[in-house]
C-alpha positions in Angstrom: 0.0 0.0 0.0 1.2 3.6 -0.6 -0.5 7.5 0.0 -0.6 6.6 -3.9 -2.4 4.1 -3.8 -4.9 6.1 -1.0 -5.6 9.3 -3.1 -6.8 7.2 -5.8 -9.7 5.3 -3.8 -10.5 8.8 -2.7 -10.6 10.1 -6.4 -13.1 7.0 -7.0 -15.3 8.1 -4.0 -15.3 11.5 -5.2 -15.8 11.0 -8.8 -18.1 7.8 -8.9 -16.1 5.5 -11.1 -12.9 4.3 -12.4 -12.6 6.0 -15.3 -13.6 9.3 -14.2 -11.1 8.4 -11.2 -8.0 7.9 -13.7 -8.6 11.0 -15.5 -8.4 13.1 -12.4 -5.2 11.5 -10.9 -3.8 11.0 -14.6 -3.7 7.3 -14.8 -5.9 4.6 -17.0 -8.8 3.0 -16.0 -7.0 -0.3 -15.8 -4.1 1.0 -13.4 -6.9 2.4 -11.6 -8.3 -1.1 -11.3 -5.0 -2.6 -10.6 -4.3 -0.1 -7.6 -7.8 -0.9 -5.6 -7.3 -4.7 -6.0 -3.9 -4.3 -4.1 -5.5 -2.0 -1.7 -7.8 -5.0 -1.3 -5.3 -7.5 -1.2 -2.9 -5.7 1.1 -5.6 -5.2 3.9 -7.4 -8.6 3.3 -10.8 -7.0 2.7 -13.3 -6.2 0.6 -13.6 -2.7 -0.8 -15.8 -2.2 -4.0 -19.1 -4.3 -4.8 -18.0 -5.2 -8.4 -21.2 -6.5 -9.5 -22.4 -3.4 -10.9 -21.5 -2.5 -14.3 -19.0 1.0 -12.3 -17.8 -0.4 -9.2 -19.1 0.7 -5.7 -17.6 1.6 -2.7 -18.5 -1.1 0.3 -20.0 0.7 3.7 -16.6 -0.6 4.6 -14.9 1.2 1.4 -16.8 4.1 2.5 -15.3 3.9 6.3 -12.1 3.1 4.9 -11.9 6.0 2.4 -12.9 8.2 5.3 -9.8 7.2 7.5 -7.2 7.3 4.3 -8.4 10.8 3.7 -7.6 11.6 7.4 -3.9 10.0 6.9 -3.6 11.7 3.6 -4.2 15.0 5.1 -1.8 14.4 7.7 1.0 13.4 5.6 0.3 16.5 3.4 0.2 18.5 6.3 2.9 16.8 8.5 6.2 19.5 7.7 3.9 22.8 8.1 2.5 21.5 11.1 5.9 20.8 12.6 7.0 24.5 10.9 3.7 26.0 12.6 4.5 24.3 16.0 1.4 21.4 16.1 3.9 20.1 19.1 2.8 23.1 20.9 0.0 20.8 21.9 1.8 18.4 23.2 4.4 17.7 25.8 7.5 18.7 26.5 10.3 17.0 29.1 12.5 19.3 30.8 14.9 18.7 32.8 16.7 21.0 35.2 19.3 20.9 37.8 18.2 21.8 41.9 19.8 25.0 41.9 17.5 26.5 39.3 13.9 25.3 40.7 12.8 27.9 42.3 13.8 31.1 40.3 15.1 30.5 36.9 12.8 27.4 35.8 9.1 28.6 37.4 9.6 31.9 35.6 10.5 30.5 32.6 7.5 27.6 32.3 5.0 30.9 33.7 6.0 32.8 30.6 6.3 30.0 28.0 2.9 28.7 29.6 1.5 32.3 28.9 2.5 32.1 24.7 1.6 28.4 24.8 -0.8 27.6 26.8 -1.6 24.3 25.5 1.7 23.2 26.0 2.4 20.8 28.7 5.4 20.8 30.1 6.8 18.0 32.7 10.0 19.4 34.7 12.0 16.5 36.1 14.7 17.6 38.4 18.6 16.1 38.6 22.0 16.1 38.3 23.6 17.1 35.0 25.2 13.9 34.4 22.0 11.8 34.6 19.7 14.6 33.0 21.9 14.0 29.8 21.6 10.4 30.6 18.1 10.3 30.1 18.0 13.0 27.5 20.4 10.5 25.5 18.0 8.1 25.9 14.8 9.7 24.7 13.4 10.0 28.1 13.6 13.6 27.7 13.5 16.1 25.8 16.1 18.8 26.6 17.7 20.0 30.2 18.9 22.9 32.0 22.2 21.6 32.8 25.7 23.3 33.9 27.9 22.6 31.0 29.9 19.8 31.5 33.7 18.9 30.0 32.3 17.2 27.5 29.4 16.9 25.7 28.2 13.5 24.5 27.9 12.9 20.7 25.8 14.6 18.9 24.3 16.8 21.7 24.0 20.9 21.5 24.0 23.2 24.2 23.2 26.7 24.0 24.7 28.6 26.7 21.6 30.5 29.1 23.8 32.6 32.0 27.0 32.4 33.3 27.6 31.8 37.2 30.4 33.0 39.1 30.6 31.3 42.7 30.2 32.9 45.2 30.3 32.1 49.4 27.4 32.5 51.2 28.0 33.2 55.1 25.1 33.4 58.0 24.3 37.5 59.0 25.9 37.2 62.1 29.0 37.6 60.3 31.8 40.2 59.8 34.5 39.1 57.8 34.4 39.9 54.4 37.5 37.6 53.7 36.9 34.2 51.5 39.8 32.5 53.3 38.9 33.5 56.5 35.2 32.6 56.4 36.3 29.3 54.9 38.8 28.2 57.9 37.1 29.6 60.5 33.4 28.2 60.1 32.4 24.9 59.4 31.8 23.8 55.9 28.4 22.9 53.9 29.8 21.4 50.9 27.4 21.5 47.4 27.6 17.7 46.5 30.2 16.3 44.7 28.3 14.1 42.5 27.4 18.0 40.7 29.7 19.2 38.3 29.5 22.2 40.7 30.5 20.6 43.5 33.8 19.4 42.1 34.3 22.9 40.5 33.8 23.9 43.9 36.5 21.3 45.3 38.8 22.0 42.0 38.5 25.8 43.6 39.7 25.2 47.0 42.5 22.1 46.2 44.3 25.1 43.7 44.5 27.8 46.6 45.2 24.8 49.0 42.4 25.7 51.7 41.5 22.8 54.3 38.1 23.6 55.0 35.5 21.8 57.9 33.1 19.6 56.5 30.1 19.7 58.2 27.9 18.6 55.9 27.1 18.1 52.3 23.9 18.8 50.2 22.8 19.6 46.3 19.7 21.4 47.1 20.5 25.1 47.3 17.7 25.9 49.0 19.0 23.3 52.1 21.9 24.6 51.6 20.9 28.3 52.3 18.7 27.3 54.9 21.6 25.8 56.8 24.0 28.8 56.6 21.0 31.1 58.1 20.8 28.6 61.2 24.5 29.7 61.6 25.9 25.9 60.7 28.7 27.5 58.5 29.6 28.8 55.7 29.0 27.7 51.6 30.4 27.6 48.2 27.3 27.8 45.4 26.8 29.3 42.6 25.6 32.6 42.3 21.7 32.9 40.7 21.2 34.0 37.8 17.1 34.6 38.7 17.0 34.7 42.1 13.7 33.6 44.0 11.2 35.0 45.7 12.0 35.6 49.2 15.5 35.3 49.4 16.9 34.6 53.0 18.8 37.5 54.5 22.3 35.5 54.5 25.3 37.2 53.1 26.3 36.7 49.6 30.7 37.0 49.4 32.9 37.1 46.0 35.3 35.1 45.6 37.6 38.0 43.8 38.8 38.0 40.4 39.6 34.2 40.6 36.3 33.1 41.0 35.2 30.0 39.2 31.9 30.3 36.9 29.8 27.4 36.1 28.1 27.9 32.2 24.1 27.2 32.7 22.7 26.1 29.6 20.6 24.2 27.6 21.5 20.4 26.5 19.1 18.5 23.7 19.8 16.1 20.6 20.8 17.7 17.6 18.3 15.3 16.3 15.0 16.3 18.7 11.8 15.8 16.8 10.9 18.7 18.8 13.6 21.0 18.1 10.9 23.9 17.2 9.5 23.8 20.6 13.5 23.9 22.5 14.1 26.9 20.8 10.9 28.4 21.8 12.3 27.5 25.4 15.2 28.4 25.1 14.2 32.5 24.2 12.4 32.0 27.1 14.7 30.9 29.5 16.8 34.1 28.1 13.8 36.1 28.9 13.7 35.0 32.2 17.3 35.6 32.6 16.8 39.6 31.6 14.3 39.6 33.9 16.6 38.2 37.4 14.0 37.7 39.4 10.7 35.3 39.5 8.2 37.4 42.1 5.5 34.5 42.5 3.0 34.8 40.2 1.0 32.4 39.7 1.4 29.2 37.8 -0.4 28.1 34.8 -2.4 24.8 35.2 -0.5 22.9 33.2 2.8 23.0 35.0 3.7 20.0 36.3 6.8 18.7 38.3 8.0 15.0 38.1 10.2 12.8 40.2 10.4 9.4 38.2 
């Protein structure tokens, strides 16, 4: 069977016999006749009652003329819908590392939700090693991820902020001094498992500080909430959108030195859905220009996963 084969049962329907059909899809009556018995034969059923001196479409030729007409149409159809974004529709997965869950991504998916507000997106939260994990494997579509050494084949990644780390020290403090803060207070490390986290130990191996481990976490809201209890001090990176409500902790340079973790945004060069990532993407740089997700509301359709 072929769309061929398909658009000339539906010139037979429309123009009530084989000849009339031929003419109108330039073939002869007898290919005509030859392409409807291998329709027939193909599907194992019975199209046209023959016994008539013009052939007749079956109630099931009828029924299946209807439903060819509806593939026709979408094979026709199937590049300008794509073009015209039909996946708007649809779903998108997203992934996004912890540190970006409550600033830069809910701003982001409120504004994309607001130009397309039929599309559903799922947000599944990780590291950036296993978000491109599962990206590779189709179980998502694109990520929020900090760039890592190396990209895996046939990946892009379109860069959304740079990050310069930063310490962040309880208020009770004084010091405005990196290396003092970081041998005199006990140390909340950002987890190691992150590519942060090792840019983070990278950081403090070159200048040779022994810090205090005290604990170590890869949310950074955990991680802020410890340093405002006065547990110690913290390496993170700094937000590019910060959230709503920030705690009053104290936000430290590094100095001139300071590492900088690239945020960006990973997918397959081959994504089917490659329309809607760029329509993301201008968001996520949208959100970025903005610096700062107040609250609003969230569209109805935003929805968080954690499988």
């Amino acid at each position: 069977m072929s769309i061929r084969h398909l658009r000339t049962l539906l010139a037979v329907r429309d123009h009530g016999s084989f000849s009339a059909a031929g003419d109108a899809v330039l073939i002869t009556h007898a290919a005509v006749s030859q392409q409807m018995k291998a329709l027939e034969s193909s599907w194992n059923v019975t199209l046209f009652d023959r016994r008539p001196r013009s052939p007749q479409l079956t109630p099931l030729g009828h029924a299946f003329a209807a439903k060819a007409e509806a593939v026709i149409h979408a094979y026709d159809h199937m590049l300008t819908e794509i073009i015209d974004g039909a996946d708007f529709d649809s779903d998108i997965g997203l992934g996004a590392v912890p540190t970006t869950l409550t600033g830069l991504v809910p701003l982001a998916v409120s504004h994309l939700k607001q130009n397309f507000s039929q599309l559903h997106v799922v947000i599944q939260p990780g590291l950036s090693a296993a978000l491109l994990q599962q990206i590779e494997r189709r179980q998502i579509d694109a990520a929020i991820i900090t760039r890592p050494t190396i990209l895996p084949r046939g990946f892009e990644f379109l860069d959304i902020a740079t990050e310069p780390l930063e310490i962040l020290a309880p208020p009770q403090t004084t010091s405005d001094d990196p290396l003092f803060l970081l041998t005199h207070y006990p140390f909340i490390r950002f987890d190691r498992n992150a590519i942060v986290g090792q840019m983070v130990e990278a950081w403090l191996q070159k200048h040779n500080i022994a810090v205090q481990d005290n604990m170590e976490l890869e949310d950074l809201e955990a991680i802020s909430s410890m340093v405002m209890a006065n547990l110690g001090v913290s390496i993170v990176p700094q937000r590019c959108v910060r959230n709503m409500n920030p705690l009053p902790i104290r936000h430290i340079s590094l100095g001139d030195e300071s590492p900088t973790r690239q945020l960006g945004l990973a997918y397959r060069g081959d994504s089917a859905k490659r329309h809607v990532i760029d329509a993301v993407y201008k968001t996520l740089l949208g959100a970025v220009a903005n610096g700062r997700f107040s609250g609003a509301a969230l569209p109805e359709n935003f929805s968080e996963s954690s499988t």
